[in-house]
GUPA-569787 format. One record per residue (C-alpha): x, y, z; residue in one letter; residue number from 1. Coordinates in nm, 3 decimals. Last residue first. Layout:
BEGIN
+---------+---------+---------+-------+-------+
!      px !      py !      pz ! mitor ! koldo !
+---------+---------+---------+-------+-------+
!       X !       Y !       Z !     A !   NUM !
...
+---------+---------+---------+-------+-------+
This chain:
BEGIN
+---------+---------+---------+-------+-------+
!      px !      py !      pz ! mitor ! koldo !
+---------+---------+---------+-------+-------+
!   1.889 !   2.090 !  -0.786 !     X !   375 !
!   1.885 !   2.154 !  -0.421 !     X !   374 !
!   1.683 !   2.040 !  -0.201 !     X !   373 !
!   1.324 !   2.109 !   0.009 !     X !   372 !
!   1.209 !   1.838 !   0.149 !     X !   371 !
!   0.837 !   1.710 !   0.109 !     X !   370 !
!   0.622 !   1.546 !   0.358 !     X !   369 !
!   0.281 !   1.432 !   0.249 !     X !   368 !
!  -0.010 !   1.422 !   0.499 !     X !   367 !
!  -0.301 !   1.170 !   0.544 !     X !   366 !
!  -0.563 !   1.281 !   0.755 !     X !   365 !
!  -0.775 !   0.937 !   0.772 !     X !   364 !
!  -1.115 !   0.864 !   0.703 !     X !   363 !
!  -1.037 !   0.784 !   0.338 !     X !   362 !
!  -1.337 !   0.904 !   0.159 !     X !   361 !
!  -1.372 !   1.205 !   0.355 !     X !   360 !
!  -0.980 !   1.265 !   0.360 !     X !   359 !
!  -0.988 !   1.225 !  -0.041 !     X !   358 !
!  -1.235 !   1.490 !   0.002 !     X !   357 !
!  -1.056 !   1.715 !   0.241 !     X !   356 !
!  -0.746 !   1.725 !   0.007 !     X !   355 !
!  -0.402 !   1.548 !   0.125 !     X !   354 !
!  -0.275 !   1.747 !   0.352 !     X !   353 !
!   0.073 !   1.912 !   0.325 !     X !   352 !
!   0.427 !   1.878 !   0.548 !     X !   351 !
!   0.701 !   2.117 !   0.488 !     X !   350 !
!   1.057 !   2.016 !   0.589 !     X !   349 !
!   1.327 !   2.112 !   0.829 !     X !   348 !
!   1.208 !   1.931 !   1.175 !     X !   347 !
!   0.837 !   2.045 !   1.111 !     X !   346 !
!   0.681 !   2.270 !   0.873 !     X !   345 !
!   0.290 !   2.297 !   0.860 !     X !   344 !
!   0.019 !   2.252 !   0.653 !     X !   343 !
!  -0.328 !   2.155 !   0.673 !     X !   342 !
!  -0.490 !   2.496 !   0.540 !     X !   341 !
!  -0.285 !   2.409 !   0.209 !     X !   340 !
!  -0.457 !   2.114 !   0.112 !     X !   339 !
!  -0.358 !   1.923 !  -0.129 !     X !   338 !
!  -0.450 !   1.765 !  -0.471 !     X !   337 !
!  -0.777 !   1.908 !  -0.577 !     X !   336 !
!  -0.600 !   2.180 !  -0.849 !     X !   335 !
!  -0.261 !   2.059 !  -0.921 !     X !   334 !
!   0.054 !   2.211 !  -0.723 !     X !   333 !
!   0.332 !   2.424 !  -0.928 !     X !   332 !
!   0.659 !   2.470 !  -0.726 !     X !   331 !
!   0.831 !   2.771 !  -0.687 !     X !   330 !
!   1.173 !   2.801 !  -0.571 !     X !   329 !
!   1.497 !   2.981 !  -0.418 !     X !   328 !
!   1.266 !   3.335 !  -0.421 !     X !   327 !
!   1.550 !   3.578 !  -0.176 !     X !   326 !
!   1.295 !   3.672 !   0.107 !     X !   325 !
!   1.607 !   3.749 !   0.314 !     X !   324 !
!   1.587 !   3.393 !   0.524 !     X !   323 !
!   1.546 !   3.198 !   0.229 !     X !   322 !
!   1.244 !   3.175 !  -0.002 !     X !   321 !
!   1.037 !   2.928 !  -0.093 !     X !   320 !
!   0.725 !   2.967 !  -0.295 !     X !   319 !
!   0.431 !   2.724 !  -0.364 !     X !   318 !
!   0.200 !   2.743 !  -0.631 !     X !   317 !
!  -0.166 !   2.686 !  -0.632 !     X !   316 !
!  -0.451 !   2.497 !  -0.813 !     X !   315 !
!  -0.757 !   2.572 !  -0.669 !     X !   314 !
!  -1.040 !   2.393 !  -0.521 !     X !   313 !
!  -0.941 !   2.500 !  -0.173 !     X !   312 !
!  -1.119 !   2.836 !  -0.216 !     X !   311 !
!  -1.401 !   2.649 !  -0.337 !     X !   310 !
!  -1.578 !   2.624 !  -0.658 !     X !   309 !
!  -1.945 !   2.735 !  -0.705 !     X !   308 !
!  -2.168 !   2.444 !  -0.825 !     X !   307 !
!  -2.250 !   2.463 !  -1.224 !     X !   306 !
!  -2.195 !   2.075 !  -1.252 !     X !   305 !
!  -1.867 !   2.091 !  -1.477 !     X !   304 !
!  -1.767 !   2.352 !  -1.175 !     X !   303 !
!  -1.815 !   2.750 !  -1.096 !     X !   302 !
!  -1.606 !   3.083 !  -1.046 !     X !   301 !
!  -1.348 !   2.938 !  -1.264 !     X !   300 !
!  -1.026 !   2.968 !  -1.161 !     X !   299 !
!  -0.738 !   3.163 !  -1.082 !     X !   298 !
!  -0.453 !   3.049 !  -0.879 !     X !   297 !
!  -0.377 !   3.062 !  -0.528 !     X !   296 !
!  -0.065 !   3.188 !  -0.402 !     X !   295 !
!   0.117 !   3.005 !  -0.080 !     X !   294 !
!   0.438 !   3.132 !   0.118 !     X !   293 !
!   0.733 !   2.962 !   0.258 !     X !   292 !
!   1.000 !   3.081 !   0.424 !     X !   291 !
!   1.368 !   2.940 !   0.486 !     X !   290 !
!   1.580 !   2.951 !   0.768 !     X !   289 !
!   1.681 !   2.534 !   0.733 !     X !   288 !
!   1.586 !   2.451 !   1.114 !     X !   287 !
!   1.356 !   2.735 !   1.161 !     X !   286 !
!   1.144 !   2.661 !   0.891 !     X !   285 !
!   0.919 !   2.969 !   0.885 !     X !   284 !
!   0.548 !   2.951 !   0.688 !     X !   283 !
!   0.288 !   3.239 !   0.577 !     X !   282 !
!  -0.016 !   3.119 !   0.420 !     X !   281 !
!  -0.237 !   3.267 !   0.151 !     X !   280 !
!  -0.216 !   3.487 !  -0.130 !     X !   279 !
!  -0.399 !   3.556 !  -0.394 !     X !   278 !
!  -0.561 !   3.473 !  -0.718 !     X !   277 !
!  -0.881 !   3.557 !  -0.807 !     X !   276 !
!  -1.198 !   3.331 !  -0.892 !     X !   275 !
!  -1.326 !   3.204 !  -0.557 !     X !   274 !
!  -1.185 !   3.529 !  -0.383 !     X !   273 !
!  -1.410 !   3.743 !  -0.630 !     X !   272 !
!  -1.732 !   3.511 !  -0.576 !     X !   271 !
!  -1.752 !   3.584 !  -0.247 !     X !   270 !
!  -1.682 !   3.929 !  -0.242 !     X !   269 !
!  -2.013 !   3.966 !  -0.503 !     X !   268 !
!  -2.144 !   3.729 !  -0.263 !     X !   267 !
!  -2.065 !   3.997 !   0.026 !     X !   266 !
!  -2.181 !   4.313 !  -0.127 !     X !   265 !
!  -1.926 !   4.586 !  -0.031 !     X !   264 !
!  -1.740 !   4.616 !  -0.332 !     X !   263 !
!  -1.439 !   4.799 !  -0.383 !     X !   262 !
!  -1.223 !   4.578 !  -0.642 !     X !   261 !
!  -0.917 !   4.339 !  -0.541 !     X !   260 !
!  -0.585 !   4.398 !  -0.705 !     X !   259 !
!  -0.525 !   4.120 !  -0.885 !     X !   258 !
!  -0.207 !   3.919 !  -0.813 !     X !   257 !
!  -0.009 !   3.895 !  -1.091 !     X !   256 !
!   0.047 !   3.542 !  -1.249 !     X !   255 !
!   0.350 !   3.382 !  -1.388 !     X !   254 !
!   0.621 !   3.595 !  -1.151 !     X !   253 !
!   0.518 !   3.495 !  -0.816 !     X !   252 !
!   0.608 !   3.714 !  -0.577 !     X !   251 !
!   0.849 !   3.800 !  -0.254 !     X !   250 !
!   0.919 !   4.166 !  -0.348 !     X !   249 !
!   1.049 !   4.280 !   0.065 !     X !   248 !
!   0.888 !   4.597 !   0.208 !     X !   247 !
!   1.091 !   4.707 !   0.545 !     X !   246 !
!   1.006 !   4.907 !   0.821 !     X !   245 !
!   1.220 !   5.103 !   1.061 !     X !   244 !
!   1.287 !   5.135 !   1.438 !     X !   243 !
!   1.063 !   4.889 !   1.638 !     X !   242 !
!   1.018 !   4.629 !   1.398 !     X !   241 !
!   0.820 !   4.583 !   1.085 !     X !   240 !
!   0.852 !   4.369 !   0.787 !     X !   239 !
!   0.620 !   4.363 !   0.528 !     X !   238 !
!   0.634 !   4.050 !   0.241 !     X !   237 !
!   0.555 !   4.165 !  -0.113 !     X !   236 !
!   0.311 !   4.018 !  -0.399 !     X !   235 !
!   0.026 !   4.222 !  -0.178 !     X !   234 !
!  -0.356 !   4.098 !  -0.212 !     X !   233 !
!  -0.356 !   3.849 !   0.034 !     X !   232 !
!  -0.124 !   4.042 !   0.315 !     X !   231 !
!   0.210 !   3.847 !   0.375 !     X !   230 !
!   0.288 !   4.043 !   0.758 !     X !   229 !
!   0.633 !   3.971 !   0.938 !     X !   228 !
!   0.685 !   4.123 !   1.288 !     X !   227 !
!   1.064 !   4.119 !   1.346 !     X !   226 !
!   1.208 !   4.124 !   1.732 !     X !   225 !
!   1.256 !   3.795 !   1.692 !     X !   224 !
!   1.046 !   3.634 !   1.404 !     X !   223 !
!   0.684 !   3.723 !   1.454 !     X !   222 !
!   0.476 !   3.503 !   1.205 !     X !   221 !
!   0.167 !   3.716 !   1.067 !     X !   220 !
!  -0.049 !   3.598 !   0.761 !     X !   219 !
!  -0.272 !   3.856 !   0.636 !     X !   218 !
!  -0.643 !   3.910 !   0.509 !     X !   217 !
!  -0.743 !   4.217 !   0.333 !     X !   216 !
!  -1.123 !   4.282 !   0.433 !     X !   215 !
!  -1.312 !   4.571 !   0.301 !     X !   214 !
!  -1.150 !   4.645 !  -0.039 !     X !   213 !
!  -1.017 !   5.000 !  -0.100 !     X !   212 !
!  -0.761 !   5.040 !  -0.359 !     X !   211 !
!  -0.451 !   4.785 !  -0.275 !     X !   210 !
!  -0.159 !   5.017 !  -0.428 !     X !   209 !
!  -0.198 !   5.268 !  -0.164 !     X !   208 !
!  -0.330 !   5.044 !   0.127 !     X !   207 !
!   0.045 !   4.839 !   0.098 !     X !   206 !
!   0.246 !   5.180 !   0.039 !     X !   205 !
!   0.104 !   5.279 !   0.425 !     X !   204 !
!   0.152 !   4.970 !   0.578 !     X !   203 !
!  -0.146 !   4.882 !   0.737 !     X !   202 !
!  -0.139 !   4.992 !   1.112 !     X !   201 !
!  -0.041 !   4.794 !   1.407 !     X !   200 !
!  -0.174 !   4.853 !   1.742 !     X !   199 !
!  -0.073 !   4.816 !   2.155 !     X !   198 !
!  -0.305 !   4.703 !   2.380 !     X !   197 !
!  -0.202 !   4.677 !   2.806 !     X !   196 !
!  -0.261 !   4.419 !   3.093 !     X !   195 !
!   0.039 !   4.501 !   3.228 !     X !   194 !
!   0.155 !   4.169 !   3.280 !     X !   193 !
!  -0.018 !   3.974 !   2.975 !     X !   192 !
!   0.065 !   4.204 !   2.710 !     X !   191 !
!  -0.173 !   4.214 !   2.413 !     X !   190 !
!  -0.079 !   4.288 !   2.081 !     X !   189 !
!  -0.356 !   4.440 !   1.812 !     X !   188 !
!  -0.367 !   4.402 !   1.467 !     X !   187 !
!  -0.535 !   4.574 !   1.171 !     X !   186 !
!  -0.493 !   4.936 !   1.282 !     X !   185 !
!  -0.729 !   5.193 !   1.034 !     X !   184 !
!  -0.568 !   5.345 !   0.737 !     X !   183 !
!  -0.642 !   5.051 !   0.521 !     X !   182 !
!  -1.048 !   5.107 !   0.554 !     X !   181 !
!  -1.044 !   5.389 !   0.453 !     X !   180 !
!  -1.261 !   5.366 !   0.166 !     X !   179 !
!  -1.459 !   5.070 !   0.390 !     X !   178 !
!  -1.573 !   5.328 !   0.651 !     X !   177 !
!  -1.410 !   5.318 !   0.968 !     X !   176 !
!  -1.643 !   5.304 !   1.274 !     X !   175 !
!  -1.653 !   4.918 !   1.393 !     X !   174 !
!  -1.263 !   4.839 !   1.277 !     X !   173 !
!  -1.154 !   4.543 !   1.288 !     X !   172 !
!  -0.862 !   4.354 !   1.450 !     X !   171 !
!  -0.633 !   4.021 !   1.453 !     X !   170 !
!  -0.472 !   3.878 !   1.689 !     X !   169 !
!  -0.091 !   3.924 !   1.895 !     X !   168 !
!  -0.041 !   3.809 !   2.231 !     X !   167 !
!   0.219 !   3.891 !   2.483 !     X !   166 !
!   0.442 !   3.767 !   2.709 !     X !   165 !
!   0.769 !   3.898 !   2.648 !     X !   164 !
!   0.960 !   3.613 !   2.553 !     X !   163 !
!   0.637 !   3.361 !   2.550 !     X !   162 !
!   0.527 !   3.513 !   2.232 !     X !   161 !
!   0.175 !   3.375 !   2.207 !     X !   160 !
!   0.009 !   3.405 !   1.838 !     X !   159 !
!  -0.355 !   3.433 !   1.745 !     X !   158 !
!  -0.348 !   3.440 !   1.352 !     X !   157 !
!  -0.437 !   3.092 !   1.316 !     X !   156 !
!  -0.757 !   3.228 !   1.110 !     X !   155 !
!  -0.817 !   3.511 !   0.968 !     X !   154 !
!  -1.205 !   3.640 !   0.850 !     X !   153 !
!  -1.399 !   3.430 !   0.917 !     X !   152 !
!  -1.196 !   3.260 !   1.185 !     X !   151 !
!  -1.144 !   3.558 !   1.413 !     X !   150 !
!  -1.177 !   3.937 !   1.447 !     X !   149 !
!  -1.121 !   4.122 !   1.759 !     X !   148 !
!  -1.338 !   4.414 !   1.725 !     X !   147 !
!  -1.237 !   4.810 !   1.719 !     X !   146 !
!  -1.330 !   5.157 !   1.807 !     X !   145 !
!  -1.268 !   5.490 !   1.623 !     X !   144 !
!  -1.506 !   5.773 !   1.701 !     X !   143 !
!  -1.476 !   5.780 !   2.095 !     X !   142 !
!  -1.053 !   5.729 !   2.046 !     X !   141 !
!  -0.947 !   5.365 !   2.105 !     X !   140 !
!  -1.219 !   5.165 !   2.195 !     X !   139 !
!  -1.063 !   4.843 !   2.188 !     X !   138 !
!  -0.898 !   4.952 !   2.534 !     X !   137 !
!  -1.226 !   4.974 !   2.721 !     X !   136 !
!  -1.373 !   4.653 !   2.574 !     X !   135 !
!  -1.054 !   4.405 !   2.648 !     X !   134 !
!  -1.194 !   4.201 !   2.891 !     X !   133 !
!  -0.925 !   3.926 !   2.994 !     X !   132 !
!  -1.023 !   3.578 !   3.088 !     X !   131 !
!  -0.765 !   3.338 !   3.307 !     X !   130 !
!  -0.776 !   2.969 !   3.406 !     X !   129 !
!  -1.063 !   2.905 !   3.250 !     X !   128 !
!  -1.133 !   2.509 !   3.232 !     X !   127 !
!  -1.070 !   2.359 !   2.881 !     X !   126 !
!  -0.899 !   2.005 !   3.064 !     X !   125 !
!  -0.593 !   2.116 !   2.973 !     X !   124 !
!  -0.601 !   2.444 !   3.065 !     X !   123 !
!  -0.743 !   2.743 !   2.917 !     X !   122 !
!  -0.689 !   3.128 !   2.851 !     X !   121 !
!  -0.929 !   3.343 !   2.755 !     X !   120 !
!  -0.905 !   3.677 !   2.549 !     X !   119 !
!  -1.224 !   3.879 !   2.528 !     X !   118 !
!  -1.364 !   4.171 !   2.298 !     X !   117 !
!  -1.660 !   3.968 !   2.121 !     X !   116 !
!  -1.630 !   3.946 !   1.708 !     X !   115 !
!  -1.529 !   3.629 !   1.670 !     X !   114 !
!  -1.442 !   3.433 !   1.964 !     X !   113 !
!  -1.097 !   3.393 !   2.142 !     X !   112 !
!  -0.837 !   3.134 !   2.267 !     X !   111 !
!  -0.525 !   3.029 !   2.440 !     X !   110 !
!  -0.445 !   2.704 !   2.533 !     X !   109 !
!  -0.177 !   2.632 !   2.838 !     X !   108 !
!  -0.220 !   2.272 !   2.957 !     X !   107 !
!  -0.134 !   2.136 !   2.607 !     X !   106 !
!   0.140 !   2.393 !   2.570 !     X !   105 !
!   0.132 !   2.708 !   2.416 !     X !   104 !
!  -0.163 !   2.626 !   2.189 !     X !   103 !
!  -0.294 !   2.914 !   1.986 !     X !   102 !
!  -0.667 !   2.970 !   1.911 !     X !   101 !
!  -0.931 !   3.134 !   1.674 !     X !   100 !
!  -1.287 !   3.140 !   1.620 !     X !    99 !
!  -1.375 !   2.895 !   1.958 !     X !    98 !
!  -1.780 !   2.868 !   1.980 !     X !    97 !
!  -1.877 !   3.039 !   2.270 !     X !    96 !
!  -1.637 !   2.962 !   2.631 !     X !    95 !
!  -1.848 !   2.847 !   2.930 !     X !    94 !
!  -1.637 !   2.785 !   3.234 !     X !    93 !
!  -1.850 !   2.910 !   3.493 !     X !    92 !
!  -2.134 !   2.764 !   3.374 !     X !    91 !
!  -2.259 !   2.710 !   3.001 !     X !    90 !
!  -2.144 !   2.551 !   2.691 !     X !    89 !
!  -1.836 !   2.420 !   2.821 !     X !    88 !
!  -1.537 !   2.265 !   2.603 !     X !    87 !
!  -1.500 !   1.935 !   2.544 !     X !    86 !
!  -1.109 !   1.809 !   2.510 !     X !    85 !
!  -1.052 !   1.548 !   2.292 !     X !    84 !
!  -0.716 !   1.408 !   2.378 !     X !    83 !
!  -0.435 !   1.153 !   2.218 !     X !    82 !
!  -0.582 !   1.095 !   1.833 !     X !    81 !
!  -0.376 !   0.902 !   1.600 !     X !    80 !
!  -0.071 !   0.874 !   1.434 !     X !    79 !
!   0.202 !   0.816 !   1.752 !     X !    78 !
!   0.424 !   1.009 !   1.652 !     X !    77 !
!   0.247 !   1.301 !   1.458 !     X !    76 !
!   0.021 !   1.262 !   1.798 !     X !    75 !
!  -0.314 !   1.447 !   1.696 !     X !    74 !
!  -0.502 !   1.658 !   1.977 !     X !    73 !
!  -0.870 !   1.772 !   1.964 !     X !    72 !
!  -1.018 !   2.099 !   2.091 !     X !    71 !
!  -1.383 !   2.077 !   2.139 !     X !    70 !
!  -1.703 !   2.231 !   2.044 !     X !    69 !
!  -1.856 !   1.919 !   1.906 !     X !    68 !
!  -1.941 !   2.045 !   1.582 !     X !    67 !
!  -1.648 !   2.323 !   1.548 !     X !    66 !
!  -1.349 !   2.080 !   1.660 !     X !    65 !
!  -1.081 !   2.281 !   1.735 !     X !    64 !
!  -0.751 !   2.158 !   1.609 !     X !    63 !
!  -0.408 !   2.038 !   1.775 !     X !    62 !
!  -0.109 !   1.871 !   1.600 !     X !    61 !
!   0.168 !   1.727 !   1.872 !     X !    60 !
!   0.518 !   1.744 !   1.814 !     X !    59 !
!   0.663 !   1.596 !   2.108 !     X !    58 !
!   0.905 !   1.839 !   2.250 !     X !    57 !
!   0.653 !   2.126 !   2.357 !     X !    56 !
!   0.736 !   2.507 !   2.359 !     X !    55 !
!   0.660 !   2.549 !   1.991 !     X !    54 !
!   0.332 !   2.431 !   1.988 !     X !    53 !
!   0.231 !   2.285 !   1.636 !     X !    52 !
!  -0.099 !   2.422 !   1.524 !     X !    51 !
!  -0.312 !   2.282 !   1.293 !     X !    50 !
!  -0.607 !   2.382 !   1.080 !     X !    49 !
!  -0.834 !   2.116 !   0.990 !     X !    48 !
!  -1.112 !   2.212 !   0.752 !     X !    47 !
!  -1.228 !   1.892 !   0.679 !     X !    46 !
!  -1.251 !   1.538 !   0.869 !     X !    45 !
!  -1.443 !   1.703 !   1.186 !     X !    44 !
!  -1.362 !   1.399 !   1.419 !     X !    43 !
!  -1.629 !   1.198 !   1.559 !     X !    42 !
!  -1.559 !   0.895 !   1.370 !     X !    41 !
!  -1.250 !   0.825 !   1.449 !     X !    40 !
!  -0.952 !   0.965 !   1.302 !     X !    39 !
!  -0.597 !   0.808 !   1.221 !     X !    38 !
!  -0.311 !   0.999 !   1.105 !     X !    37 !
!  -0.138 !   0.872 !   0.782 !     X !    36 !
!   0.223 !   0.980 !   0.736 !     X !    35 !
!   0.363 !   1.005 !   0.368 !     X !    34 !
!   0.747 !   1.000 !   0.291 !     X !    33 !
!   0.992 !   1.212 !   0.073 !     X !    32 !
!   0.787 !   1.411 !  -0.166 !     X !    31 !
!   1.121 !   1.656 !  -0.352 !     X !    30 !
!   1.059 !   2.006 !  -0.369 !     X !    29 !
!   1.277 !   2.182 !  -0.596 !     X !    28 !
!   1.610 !   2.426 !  -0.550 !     X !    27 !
!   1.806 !   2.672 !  -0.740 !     X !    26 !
!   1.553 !   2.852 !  -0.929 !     X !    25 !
!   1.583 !   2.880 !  -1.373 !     X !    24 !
!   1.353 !   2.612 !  -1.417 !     X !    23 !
!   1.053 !   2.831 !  -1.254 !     X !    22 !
!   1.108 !   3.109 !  -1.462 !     X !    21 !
!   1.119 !   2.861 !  -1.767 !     X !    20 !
!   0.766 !   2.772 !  -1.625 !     X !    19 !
!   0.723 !   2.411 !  -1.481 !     X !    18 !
!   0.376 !   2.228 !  -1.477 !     X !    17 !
!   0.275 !   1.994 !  -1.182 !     X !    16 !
!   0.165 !   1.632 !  -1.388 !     X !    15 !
!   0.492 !   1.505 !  -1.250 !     X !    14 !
!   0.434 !   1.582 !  -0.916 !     X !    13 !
!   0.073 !   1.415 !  -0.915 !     X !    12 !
!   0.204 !   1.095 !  -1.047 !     X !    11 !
!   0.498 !   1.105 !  -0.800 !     X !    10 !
!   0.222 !   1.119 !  -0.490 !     X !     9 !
!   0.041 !   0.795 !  -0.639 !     X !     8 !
!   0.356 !   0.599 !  -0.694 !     X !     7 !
!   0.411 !   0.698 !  -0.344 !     X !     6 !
!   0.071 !   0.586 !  -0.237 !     X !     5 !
!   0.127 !   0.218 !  -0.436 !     X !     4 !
!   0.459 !   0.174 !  -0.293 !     X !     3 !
!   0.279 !   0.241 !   0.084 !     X !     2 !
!   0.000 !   0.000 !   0.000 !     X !     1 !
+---------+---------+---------+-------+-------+
């Protein structure tokens, strides 16, 4: 069975197309094993999005499961599920449906819902160890107040930075219309001793060239004292620390990234992110210092049977860069193959999901591990 999956993984590489552009890049990815994860028959078998806890040993993959309103943890080692975790619908540990979470540790879980101004953190067993109320701050000035946004509209964007202790998520604005929108703040940091907020505006080149679109979804991975942003509609990486900022090209050459239109009816929105490309994901590999970021490619807005596509229908491209944002490859995946909300690096290469609906038929969250070398 394993021969036959690799087979079936090298059939899906080859049929990945190569531009000249493409040729010219010093490295390739290369599938080097597959690891099949066991689920049972409670577990949500789409839409996985995984966190691996930096402060833990044993790599561990946790997700929240939105039907049963738990967090669920995956042993990589192991191959199945360890802990399901219920969370409480009422009492004194009640916590609404989870929009967007970070694991610390497996006794150390933080997590927040969309659009209500709290921060909670969790232990093990999903009991409340600590909720903050963040209403007061969020309302910065008496015409400009704010929302914490979650899981529709970024997701995995809740980060703890145990150095200083402080959490970084993802903001709205309640009072800014949409033609300014990218002058509001878009993120807010939380420190956990002194209890204070601290904001990050939009780059000011990045809401220049991006016209005026409602929601521009970014990746964030803080990388010392570095915050790193890859917004959707931006070929560029921004860079910000404490004295300067920095715009790094970080593109794909083949196909521009639209810019997206004005348009404040949401199916018209809809149907724009089904059809456009853009970008999504923002990876480190700490072992090798490399980054790796995600474009989706254009497609039809709706299938052979006249359903609308998915956002995970698409065929994508994957770009590597190393520690500078210097492109060292791109390589073309086929629509239906993988799925890039299941990804993750671990010990120096970059694990992918097989698509939700061979995971459906399956029953089993199959992942393919590819190393990055040199050609």
């Amino acid at each position: 069975m394993k021969q036959i999956l690799t087979i079936f993984f090298l059939l899906l590489w080859i049929c990945a197309c190569q531009t000249s552009e493409e040729a010219s890049l010093s490295h390739t990815l290369h599938p080097i094993d597959t690891v099949d994860i066991a689920l049972d028959s409670l577990s949500a078998l789409s839409g996985f999005d995984f966190v691996v806890p930096e402060s833990d040993s044993l790599p561990y993959l946790n997700t929240y499961n939105t039907k049963l309103h738990a967090f669920e943890t995956y042993s990589i080692t192991e191959k199945k599920l360890i802990k399901r975790t219920f969370l409480a619908k009422e009492g004194q540990n009640a916590i609404l449906p989870v929009s967007d979470w970070y694991f610390h540790t497996q006794d150390s879980i933080f997590c927040l819902n969309e659009m209500l101004p709290y921060l909670f953190l969790l232990d093990g067993e999903g009991k409340i160890r600590n909720k903050w109320d963040l209403t007061a701050q969020l309302q910065v000035a008496p015409d400009d107040a704010y929302t914490i946004a979650g899981s529709e509209s970024v997701t995995n964007n809740l980060y703890y930075d145990k150095n200083n202790k402080t959490l970084y998520f993802f903001i709205l604005s309640d009072t800014k219309e949409f033609q300014e929108f990218y002058k509001s703040y878009i993120q807010a940091s939380f420190q956990i001793e002194s209890k204070k907020l601290t904001f990050q505006k939009y780059p000011p080149k990045h809401y220049q060239e991006s016209c005026c679109y409602p929601i521009d979804a970014y990746d964030f991975i803080k990388k010392g004292d570095s915050l790193i942003y890859a917004f959707a509609f931006s070929n560029s990486i921004e860079i910000k620390t404490q004295k300067k900022e920095n715009i790094k090209p970080f593109f794909i050459s083949n196909e521009t990234i639209k810019k997206p239109i004005f348009n404040t009816e949401v199916q018209t929105m809809f149907n724009f992110l089904i059809e456009t490309p853009y970008g999504r994901g923002l990876w480190y590999d700490k072992q090798n210092k490399r980054f790796y970021r995600a474009v989706k490619h254009k497609q039809p807005l709706k299938n052979a049977t006249g359903k609308l596509n998915g956002y995970a229908d698409a065929a994508f491209a994957l770009l590597i860069g190393d520690e500078n944002f210097n492109k060292i490859a791109q390589v073309e995946f086929p629509e239906k193959s993988y799925d890039l909300h299941s990804s993750f690096t671990y010990q120096g290469n970059f694990w992918i999901a097989l698509y939700s609906e061979i995971v459906e038929r399956e029953g089993t969250m199959r992942f393919v591990i590819f190393q990055t070398i040199k050609k």
